[in-house]
PDB file of the backbone (N, CA, C, O) and the ligand in Angstrom, with CONECT records:
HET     ZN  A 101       1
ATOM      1  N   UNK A   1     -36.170 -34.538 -27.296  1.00  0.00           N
ATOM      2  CA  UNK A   1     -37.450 -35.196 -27.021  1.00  0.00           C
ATOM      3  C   UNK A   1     -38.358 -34.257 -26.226  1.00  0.00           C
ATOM      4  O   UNK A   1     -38.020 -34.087 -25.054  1.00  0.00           O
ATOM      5  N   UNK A   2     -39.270 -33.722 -26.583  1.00  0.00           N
ATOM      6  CA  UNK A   2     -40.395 -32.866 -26.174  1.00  0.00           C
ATOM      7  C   UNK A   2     -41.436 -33.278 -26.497  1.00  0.00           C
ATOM      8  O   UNK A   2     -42.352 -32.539 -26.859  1.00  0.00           O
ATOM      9  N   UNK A   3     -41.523 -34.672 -26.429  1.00  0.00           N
ATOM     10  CA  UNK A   3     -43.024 -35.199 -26.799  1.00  0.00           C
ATOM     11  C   UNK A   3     -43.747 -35.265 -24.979  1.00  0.00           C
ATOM     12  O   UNK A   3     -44.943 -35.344 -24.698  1.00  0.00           O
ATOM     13  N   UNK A   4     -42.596 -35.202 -24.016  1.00  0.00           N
ATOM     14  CA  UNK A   4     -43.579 -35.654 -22.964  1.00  0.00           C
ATOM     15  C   UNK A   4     -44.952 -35.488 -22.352  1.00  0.00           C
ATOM     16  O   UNK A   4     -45.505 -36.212 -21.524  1.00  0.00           O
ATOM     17  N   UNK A   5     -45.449 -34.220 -23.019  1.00  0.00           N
ATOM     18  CA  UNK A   5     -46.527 -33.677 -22.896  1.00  0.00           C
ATOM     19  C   UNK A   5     -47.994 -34.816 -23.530  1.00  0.00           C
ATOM     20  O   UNK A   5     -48.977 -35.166 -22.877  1.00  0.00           O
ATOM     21  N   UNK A   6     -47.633 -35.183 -25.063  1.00  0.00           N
ATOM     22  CA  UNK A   6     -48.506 -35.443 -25.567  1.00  0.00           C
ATOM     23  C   UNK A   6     -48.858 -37.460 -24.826  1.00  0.00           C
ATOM     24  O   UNK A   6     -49.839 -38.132 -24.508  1.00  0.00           O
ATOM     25  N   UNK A   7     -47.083 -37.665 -24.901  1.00  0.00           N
ATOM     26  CA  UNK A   7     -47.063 -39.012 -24.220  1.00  0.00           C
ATOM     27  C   UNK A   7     -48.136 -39.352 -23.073  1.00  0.00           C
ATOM     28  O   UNK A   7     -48.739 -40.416 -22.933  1.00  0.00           O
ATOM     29  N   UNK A   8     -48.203 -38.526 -22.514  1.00  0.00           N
ATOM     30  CA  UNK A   8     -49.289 -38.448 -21.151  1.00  0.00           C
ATOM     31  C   UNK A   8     -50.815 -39.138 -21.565  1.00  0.00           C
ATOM     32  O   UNK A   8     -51.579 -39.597 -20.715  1.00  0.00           O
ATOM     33  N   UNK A   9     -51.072 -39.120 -22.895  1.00  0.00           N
ATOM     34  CA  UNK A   9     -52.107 -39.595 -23.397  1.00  0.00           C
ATOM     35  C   UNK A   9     -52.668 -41.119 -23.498  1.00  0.00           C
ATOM     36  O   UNK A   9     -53.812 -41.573 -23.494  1.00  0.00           O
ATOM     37  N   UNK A  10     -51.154 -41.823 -23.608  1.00  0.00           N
ATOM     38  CA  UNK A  10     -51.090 -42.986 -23.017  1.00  0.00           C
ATOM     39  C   UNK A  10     -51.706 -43.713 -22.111  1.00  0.00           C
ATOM     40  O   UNK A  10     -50.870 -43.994 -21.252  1.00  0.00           O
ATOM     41  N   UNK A  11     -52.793 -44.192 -21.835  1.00  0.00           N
ATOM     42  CA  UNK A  11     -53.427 -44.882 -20.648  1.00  0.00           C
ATOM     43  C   UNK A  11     -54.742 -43.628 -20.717  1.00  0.00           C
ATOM     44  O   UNK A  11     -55.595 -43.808 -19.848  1.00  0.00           O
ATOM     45  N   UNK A  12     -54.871 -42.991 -21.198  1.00  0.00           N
ATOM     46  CA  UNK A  12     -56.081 -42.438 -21.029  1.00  0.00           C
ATOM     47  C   UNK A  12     -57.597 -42.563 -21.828  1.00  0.00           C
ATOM     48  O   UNK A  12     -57.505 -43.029 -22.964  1.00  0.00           O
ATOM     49  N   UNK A  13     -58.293 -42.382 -21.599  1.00  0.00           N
ATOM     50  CA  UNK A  13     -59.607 -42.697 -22.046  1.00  0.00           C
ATOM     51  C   UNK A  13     -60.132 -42.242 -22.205  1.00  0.00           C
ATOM     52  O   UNK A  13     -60.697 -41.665 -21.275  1.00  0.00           O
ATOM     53  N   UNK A  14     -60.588 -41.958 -23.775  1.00  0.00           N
ATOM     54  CA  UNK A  14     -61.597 -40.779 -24.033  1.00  0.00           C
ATOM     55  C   UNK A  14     -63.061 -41.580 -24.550  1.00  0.00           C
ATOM     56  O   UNK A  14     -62.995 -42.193 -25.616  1.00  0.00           O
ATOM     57  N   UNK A  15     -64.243 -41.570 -23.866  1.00  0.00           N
ATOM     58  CA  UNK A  15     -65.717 -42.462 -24.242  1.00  0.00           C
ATOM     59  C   UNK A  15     -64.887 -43.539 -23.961  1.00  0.00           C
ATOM     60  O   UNK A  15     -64.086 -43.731 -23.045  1.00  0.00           O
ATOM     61  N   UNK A  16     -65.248 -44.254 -24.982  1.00  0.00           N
ATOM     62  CA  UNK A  16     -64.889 -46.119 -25.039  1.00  0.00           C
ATOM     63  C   UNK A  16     -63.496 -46.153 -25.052  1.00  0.00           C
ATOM     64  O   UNK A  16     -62.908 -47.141 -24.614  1.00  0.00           O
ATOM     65  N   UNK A  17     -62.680 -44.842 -25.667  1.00  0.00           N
ATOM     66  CA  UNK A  17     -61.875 -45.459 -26.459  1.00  0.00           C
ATOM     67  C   UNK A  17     -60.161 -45.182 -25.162  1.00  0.00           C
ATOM     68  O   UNK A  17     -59.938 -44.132 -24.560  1.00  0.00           O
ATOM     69  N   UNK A  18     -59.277 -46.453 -25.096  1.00  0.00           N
ATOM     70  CA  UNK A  18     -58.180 -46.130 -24.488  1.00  0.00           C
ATOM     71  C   UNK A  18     -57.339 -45.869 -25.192  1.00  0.00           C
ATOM     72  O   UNK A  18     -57.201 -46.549 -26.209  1.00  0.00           O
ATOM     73  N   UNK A  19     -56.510 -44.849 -24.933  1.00  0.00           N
ATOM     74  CA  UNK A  19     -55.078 -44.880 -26.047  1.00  0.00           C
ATOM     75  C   UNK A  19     -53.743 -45.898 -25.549  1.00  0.00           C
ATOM     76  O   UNK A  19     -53.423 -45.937 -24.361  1.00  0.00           O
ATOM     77  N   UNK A  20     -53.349 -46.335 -26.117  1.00  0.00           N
ATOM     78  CA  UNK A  20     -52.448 -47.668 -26.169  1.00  0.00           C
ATOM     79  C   UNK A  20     -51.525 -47.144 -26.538  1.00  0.00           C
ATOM     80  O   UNK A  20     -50.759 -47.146 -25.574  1.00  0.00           O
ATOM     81  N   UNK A  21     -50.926 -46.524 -27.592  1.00  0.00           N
ATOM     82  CA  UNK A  21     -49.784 -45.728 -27.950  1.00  0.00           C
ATOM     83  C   UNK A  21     -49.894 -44.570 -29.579  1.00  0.00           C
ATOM     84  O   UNK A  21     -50.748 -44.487 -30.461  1.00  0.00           O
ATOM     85  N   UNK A  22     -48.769 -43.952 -29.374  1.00  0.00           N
ATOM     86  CA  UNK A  22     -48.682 -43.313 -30.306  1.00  0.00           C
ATOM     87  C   UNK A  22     -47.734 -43.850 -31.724  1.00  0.00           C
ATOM     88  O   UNK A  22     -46.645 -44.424 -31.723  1.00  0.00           O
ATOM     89  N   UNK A  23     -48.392 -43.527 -32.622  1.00  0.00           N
ATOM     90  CA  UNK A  23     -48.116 -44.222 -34.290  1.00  0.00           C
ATOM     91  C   UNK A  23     -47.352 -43.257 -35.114  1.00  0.00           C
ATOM     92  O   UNK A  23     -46.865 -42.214 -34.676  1.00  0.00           O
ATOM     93  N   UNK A  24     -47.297 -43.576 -36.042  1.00  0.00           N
ATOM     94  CA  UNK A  24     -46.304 -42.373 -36.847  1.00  0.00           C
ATOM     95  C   UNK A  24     -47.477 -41.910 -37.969  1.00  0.00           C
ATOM     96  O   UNK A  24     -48.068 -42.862 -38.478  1.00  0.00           O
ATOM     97  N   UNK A  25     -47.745 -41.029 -38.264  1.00  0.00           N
ATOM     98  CA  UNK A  25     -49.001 -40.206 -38.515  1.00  0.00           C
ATOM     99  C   UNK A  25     -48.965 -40.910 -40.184  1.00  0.00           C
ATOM    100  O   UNK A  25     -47.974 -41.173 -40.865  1.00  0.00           O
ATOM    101  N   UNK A  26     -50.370 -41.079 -40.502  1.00  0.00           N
ATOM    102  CA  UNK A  26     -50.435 -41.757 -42.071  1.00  0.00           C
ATOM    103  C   UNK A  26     -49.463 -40.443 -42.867  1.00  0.00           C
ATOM    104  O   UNK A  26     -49.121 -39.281 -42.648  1.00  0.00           O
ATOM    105  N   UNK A  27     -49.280 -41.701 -44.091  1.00  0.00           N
ATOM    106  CA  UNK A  27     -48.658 -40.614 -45.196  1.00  0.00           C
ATOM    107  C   UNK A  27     -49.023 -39.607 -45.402  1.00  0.00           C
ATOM    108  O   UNK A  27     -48.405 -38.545 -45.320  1.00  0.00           O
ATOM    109  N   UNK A  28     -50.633 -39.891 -45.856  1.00  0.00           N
ATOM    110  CA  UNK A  28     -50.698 -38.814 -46.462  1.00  0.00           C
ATOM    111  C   UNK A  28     -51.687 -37.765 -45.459  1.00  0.00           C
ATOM    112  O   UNK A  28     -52.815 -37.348 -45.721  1.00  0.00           O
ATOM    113  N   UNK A  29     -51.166 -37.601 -44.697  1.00  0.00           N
ATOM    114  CA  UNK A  29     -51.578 -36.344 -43.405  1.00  0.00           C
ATOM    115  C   UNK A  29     -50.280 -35.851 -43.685  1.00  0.00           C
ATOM    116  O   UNK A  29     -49.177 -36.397 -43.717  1.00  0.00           O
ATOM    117  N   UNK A  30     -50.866 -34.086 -43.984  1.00  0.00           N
ATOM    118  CA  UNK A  30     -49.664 -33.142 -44.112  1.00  0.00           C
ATOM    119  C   UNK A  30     -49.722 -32.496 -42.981  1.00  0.00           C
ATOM    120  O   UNK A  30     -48.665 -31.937 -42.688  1.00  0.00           O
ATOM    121  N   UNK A  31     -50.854 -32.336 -42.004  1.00  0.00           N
ATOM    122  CA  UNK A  31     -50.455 -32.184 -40.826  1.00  0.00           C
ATOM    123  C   UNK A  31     -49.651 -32.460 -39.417  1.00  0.00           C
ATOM    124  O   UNK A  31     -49.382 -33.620 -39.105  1.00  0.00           O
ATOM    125  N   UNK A  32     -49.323 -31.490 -38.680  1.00  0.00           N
ATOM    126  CA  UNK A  32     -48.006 -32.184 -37.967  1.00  0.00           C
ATOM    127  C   UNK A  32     -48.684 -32.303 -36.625  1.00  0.00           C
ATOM    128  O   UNK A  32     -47.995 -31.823 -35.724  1.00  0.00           O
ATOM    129  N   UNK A  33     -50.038 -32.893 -36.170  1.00  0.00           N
ATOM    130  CA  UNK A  33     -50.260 -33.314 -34.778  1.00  0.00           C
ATOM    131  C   UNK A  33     -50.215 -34.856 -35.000  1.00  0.00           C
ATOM    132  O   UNK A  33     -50.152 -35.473 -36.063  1.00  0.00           O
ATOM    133  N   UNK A  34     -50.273 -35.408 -33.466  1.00  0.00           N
ATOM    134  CA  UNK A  34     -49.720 -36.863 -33.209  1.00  0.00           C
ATOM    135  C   UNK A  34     -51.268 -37.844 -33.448  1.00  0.00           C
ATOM    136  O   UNK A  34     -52.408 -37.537 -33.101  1.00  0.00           O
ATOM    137  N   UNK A  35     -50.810 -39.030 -34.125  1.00  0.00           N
ATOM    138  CA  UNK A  35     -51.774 -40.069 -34.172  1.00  0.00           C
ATOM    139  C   UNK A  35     -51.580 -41.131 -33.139  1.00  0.00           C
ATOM    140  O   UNK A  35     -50.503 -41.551 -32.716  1.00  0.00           O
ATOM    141  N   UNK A  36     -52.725 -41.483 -32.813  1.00  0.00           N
ATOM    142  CA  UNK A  36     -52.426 -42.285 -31.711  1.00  0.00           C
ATOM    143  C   UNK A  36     -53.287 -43.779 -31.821  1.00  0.00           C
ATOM    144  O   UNK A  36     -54.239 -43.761 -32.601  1.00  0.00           O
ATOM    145  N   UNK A  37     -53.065 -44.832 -31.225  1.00  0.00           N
ATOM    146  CA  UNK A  37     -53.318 -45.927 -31.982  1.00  0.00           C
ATOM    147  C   UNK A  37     -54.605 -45.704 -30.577  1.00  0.00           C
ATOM    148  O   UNK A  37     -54.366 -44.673 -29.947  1.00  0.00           O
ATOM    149  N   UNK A  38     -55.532 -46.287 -30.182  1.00  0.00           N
ATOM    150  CA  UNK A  38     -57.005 -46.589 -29.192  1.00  0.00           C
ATOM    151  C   UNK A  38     -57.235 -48.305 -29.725  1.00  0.00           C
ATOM    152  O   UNK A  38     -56.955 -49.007 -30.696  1.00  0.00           O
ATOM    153  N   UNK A  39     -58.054 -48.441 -28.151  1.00  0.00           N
ATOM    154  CA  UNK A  39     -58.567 -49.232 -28.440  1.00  0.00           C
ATOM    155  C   UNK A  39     -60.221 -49.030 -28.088  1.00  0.00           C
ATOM    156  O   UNK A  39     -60.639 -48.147 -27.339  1.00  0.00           O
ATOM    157  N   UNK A  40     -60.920 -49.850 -28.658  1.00  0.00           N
ATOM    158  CA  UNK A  40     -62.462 -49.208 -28.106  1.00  0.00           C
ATOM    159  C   UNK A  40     -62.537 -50.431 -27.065  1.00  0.00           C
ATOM    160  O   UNK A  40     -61.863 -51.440 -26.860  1.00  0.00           O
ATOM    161  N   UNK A  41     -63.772 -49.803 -26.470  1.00  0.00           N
ATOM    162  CA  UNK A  41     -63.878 -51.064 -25.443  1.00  0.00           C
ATOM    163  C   UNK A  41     -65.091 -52.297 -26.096  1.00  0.00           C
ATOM    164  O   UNK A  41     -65.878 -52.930 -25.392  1.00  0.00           O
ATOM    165  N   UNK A  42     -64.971 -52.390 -27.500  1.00  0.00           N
ATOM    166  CA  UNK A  42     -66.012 -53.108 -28.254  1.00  0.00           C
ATOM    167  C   UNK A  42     -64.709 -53.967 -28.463  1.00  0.00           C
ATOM    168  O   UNK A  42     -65.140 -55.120 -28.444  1.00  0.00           O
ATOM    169  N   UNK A  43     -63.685 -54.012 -28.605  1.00  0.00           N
ATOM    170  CA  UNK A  43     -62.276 -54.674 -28.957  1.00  0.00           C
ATOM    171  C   UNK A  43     -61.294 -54.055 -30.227  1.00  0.00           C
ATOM    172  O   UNK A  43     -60.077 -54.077 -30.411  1.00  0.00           O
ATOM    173  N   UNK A  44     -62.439 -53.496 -31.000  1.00  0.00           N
ATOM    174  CA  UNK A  44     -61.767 -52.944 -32.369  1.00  0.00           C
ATOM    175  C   UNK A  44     -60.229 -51.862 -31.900  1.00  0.00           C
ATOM    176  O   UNK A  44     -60.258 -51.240 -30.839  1.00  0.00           O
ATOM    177  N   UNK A  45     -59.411 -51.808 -32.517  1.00  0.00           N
ATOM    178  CA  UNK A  45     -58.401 -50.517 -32.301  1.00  0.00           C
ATOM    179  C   UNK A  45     -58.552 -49.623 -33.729  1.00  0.00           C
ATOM    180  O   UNK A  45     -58.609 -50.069 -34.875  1.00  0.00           O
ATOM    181  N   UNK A  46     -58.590 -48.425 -33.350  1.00  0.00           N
ATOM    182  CA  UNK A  46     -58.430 -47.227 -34.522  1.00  0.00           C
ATOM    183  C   UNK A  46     -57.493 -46.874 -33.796  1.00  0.00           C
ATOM    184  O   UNK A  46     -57.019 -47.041 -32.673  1.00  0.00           O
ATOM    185  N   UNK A  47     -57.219 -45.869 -35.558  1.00  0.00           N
ATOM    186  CA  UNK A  47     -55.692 -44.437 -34.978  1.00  0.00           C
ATOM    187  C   UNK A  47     -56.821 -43.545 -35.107  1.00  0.00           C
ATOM    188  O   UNK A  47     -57.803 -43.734 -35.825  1.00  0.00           O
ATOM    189  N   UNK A  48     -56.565 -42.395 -34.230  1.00  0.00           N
ATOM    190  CA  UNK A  48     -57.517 -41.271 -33.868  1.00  0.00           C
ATOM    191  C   UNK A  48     -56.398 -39.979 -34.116  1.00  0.00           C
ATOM    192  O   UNK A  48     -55.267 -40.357 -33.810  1.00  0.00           O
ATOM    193  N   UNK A  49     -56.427 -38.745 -34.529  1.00  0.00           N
ATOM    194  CA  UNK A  49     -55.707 -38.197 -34.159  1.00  0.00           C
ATOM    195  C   UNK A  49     -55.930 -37.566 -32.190  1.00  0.00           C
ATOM    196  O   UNK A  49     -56.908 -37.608 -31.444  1.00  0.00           O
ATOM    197  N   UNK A  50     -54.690 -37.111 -32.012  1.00  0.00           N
ATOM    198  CA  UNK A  50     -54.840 -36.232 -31.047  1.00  0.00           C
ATOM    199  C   UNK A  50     -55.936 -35.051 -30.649  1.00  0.00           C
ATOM    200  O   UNK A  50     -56.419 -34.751 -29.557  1.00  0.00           O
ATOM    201  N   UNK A  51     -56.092 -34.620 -31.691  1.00  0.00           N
ATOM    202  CA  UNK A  51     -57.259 -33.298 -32.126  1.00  0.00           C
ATOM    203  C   UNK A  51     -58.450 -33.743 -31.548  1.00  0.00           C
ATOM    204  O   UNK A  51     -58.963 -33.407 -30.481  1.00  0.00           O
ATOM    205  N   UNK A  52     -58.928 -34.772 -32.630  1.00  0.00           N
ATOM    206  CA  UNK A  52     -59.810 -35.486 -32.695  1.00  0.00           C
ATOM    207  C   UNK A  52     -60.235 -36.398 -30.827  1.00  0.00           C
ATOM    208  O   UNK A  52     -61.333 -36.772 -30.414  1.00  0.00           O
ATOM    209  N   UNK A  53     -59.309 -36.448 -30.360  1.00  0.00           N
ATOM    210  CA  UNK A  53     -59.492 -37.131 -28.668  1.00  0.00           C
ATOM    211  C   UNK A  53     -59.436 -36.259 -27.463  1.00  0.00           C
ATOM    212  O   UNK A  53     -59.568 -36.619 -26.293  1.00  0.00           O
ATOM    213  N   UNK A  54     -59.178 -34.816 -28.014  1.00  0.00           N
ATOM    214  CA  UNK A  54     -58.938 -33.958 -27.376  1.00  0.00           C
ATOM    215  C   UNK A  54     -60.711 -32.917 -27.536  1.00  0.00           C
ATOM    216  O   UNK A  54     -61.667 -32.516 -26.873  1.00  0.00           O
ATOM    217  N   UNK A  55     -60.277 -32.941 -28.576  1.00  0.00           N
ATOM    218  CA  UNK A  55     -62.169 -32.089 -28.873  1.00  0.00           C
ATOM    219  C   UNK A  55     -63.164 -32.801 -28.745  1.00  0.00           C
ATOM    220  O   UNK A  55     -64.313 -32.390 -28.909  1.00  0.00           O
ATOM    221  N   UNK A  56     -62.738 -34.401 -28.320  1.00  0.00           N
ATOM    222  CA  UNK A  56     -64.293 -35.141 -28.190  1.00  0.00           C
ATOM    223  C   UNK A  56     -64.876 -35.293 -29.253  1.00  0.00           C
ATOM    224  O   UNK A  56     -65.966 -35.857 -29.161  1.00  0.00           O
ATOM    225  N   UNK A  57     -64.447 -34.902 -30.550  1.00  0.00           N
ATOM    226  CA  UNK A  57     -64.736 -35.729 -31.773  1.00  0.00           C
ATOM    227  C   UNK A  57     -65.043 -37.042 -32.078  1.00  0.00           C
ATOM    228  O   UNK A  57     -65.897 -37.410 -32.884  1.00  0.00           O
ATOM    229  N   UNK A  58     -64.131 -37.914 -31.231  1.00  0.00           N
ATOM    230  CA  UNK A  58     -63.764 -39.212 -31.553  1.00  0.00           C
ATOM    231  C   UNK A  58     -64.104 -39.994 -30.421  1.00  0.00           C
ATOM    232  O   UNK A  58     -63.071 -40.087 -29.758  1.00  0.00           O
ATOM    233  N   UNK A  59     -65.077 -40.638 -29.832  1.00  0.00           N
ATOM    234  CA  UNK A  59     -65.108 -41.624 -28.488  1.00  0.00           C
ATOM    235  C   UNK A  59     -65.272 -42.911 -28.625  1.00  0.00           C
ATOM    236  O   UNK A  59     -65.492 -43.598 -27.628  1.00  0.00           O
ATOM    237  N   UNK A  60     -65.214 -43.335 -29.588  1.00  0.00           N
ATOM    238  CA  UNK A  60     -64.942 -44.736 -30.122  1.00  0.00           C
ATOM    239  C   UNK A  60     -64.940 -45.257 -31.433  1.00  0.00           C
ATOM    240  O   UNK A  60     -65.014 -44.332 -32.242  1.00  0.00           O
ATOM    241  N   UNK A  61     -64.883 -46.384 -31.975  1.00  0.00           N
ATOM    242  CA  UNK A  61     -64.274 -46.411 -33.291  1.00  0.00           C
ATOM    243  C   UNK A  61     -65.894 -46.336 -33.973  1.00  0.00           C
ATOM    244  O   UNK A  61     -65.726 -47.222 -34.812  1.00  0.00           O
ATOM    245  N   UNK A  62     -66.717 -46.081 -34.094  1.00  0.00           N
ATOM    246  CA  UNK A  62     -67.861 -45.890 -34.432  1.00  0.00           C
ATOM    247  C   UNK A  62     -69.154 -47.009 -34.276  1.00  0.00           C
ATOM    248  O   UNK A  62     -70.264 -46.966 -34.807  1.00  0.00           O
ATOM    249  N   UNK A  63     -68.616 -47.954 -33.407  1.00  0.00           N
ATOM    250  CA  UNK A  63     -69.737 -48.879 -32.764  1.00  0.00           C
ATOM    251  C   UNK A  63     -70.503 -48.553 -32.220  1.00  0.00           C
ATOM    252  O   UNK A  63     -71.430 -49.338 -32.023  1.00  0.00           O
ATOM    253  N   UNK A  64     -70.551 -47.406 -31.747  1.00  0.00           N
ATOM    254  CA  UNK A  64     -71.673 -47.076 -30.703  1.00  0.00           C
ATOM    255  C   UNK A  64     -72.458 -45.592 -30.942  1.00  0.00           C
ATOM    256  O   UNK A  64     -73.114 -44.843 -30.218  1.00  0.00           O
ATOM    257  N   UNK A  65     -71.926 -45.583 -32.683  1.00  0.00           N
ATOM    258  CA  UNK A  65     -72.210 -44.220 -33.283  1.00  0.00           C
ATOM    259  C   UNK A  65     -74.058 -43.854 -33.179  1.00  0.00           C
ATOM    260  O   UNK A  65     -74.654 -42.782 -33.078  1.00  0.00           O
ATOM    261  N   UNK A  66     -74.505 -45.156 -33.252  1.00  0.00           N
ATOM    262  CA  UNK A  66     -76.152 -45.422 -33.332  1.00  0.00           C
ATOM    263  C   UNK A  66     -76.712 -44.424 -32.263  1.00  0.00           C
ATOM    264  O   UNK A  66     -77.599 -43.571 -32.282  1.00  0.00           O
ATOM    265  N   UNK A  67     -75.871 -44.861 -31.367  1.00  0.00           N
ATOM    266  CA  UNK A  67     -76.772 -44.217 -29.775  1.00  0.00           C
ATOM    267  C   UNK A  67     -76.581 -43.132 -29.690  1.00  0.00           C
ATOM    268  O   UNK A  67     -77.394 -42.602 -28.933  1.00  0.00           O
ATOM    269  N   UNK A  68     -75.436 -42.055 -30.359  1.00  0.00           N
ATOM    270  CA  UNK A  68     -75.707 -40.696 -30.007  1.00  0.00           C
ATOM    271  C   UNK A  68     -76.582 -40.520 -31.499  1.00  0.00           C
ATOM    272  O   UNK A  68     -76.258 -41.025 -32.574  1.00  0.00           O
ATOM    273  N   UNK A  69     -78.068 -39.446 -31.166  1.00  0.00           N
ATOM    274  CA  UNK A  69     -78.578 -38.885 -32.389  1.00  0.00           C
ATOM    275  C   UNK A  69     -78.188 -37.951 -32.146  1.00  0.00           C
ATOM    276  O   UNK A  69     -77.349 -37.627 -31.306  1.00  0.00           O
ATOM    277  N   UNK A  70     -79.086 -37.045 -33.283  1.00  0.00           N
ATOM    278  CA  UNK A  70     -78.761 -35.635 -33.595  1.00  0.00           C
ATOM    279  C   UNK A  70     -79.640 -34.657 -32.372  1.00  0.00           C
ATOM    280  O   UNK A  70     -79.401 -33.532 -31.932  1.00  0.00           O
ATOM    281  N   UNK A  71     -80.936 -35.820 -32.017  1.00  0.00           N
ATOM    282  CA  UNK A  71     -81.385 -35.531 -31.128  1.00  0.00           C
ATOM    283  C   UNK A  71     -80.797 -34.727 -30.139  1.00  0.00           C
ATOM    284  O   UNK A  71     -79.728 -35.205 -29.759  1.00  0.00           O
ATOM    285  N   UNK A  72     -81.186 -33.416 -29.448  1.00  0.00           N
ATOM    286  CA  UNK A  72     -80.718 -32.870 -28.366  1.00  0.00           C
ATOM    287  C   UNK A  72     -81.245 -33.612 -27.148  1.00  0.00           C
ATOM    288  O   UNK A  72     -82.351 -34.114 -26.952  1.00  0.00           O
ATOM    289  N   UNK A  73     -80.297 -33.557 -26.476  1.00  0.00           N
ATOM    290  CA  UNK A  73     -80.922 -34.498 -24.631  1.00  0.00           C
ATOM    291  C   UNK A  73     -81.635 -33.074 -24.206  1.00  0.00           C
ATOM    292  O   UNK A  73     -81.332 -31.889 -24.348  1.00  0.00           O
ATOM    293  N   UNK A  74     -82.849 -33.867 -23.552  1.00  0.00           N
ATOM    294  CA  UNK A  74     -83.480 -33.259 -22.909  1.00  0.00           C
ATOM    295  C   UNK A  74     -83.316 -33.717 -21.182  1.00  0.00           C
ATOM    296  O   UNK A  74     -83.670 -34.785 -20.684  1.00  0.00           O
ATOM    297  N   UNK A  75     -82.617 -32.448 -20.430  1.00  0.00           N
ATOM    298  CA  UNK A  75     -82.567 -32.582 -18.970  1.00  0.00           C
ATOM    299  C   UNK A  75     -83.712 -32.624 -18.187  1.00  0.00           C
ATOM    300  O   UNK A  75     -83.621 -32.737 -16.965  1.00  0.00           O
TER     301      UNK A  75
HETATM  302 ZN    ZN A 101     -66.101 -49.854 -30.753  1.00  0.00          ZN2+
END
């Protein structure tokens, strides 16, 4: 067992979304990083990969996709 690293992900929160646990990766992903089940804080749950919660790809299940544009923020 050498997952303890990724386990750590557990209880953490990336944007909306909390991770709740880790899933056994869809079929048909031939890739070998971990899927993890989230919940958003809208109520919905997605599987996200790891990648994807780690690069900030993914911050919630796409409810709140409206509010980021392509727009750059202006400081
Ligand atoms: Zn949501």
């Amino acid at each position: 067992m050498n997952n303890k690293k990724s386990l750590k992900l557990i209880g953490e929160t990336f944007g909306d979304l909390t991770v709740i646990g880790r899933i056994e990766k869809p079929e048909n992903i031939k890739t070998d990083i971990p899927y993890w089940l989230c919940k958003c804080n809208c109520g919905n749950e997605i599987v996200v990969s790891g990648e994807s919660l780690r690069n900030g790809f993914t911050l919630d299940c796409g409810c709140v996709r409206k509010i980021k544009s392509s727009r750059p923020e202006i400081l």
